[in-house]
N, C-alpha and C positions, 0 to 999 in steps of 0.2 A: 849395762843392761837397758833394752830402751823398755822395758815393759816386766815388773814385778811386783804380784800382789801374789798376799795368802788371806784368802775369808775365813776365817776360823768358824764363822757362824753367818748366816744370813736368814733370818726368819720374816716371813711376812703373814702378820695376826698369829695364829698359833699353830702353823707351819713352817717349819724347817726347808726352807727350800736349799740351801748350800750349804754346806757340814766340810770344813776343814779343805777347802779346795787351794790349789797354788799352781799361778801361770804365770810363766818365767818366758821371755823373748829375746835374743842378745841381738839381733838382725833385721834390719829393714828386709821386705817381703810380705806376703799374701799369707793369711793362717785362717784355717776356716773354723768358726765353733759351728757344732752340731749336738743335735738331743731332740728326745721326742717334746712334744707337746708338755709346757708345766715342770721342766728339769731347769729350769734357768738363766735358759741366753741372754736374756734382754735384760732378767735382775743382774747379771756378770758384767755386762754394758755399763750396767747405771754404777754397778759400785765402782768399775774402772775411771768411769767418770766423776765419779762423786757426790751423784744425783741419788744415791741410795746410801743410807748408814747401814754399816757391817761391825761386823767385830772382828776384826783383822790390820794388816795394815798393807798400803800400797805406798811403796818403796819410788814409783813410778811418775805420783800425781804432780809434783812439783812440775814436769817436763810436760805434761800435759794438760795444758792451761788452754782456754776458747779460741785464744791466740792462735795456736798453731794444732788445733782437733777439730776435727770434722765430724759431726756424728750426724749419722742417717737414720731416725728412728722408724719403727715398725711404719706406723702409723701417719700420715702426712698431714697435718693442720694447717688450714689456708684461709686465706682473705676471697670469700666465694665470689663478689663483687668485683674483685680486681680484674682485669686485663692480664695477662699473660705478662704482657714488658710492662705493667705499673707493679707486681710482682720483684719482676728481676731488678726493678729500681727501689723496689723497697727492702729487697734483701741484701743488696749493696748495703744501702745505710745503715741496716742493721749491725750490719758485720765491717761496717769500716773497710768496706772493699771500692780500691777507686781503679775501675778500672782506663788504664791510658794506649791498648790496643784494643782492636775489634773482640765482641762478647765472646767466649769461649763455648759455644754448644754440641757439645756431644751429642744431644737429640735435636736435627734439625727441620724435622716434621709437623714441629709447632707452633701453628699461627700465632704473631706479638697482639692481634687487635682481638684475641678472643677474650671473653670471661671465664674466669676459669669453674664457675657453675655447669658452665657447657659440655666440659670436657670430660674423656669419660675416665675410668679408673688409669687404665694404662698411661695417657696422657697426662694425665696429672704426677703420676709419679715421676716421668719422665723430666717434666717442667721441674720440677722438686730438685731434681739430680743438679737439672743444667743450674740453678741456680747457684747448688751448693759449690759445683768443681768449677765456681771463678777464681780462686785462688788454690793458693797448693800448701799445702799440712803436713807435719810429720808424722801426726797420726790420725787416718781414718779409722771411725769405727761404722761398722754399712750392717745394719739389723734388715735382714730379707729385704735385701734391698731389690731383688729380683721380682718379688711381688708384684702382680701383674703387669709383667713384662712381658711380652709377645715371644718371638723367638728370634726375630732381628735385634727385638731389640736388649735382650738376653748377651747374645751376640758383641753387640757394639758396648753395651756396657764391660763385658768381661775384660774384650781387648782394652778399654779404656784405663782399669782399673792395673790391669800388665803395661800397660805404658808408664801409669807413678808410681808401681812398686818397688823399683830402684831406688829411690828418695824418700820413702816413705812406710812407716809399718802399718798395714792394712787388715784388721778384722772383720770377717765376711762371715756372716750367722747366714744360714739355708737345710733347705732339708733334700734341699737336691744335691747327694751326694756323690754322683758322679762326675760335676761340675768344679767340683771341690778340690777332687782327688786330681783331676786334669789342670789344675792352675795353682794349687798352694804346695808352698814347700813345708807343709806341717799341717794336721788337724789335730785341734782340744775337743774332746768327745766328752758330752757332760753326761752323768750317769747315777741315779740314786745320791744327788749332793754334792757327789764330788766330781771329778774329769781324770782323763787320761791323755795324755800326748803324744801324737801318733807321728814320726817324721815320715818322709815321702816315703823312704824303702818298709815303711810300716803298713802301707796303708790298707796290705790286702785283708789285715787282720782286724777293719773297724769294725767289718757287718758280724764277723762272730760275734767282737765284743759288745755290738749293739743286742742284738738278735738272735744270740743262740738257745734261750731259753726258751725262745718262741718255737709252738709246734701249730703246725698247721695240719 
């Protein structure tokens, strides 16, 4: 199995956010997690990675070392100061990335001599990406990684992410779920704590299970 955790419990202060959840994956491929706002994603991210204490255990973490994981968090933290390529040469060293062919950039709209103060939201993320996919991982984990992305550039990251998904098990949190259902061969729906797992031929059944309660 390339990916097995059960949270028994995940509390954060005196919140119960995940109660007895279990995400089991035997298959390199695309999986998308989904939920409203405050069910989880990103704590399910951190405890896969180990960045959060749970009371559970992940069967998985040994294989899933900096080494060969890629995680894309919500949020981007940058050096505002930097240049664009004093950036990309800082993220090398960070990550022990040498690279001995020309850079690999997926988004090629972004000037090397800018600061990256200058740049606006979408751009920034953009740079972010290119940084991370100079190497190749056997696990990506990509938290809305869509997040202010235009619609090209939606676009080129999606095909990017279907080009390593043969080599690699790829976690894709969004709340656009029609994009989901079009590229993963599986969604994890988080829902009051726990999840459900939805394979392709399941998927017509996630908006009930999200939103049947809901009347408008």
């Amino acid at each position: 199995m390339l990916l097995d955790i059960h949270i028994s419990e995940k509390t954060i202060g005196v919140n119960k956010i995940i109660d007895n959840l279990n995400l089991v994956i035997n298959s390199n491929g695309i999986y998308g997690i989904v939920g409203k706002n405050g069910t989880g994603k990103t704590t399910l991210f951190k405890c896969i990675l180990g960045i959060e204490s749970y009371s559970g255990l992940n069967n998985s973490f040994e294989k899933m070392n900096l080494r060969n994981t890629c995680w894309c968090p919500t949020e981007t933290y940058l050096y505002e100061d930097l240049t664009v390529n004093e950036f990309y040469r800082f993220y090398d060293k960070l990550m022990n990335i040498n690279l001995e062919d020309e850079r690999i950039l997926v988004f090629k709209d972004i000037p090397l001599d800018i600061q990256i103060k200058n740049l606006s939201t979408g751009m920034r993320k953009k740079m972010f990406l290119n940084a991370l996919f100079q190497k190749s991982y056997k696990y990506y984990i990509l938290d809305e990684p869509f997040n202010g992305l235009d619609l090209e550039a939606n676009f080129i990251l999606w095909n990017y992410i279907k080009k390593i998904s043969g080599d690699s098990l790829i976690l894709v949190s969004s709340h656009i779920l029609d994009s989901l259902v079009k590229n993963c061969e599986a969604i994890f729906v988080l829902k009051n704590g726990g999840g459900k797992y939805f394979s392709s031929n399941q998927f017509n059944q996630i908006e009930d299970f999200l939103f049947k309660s809901i009347k408008i």
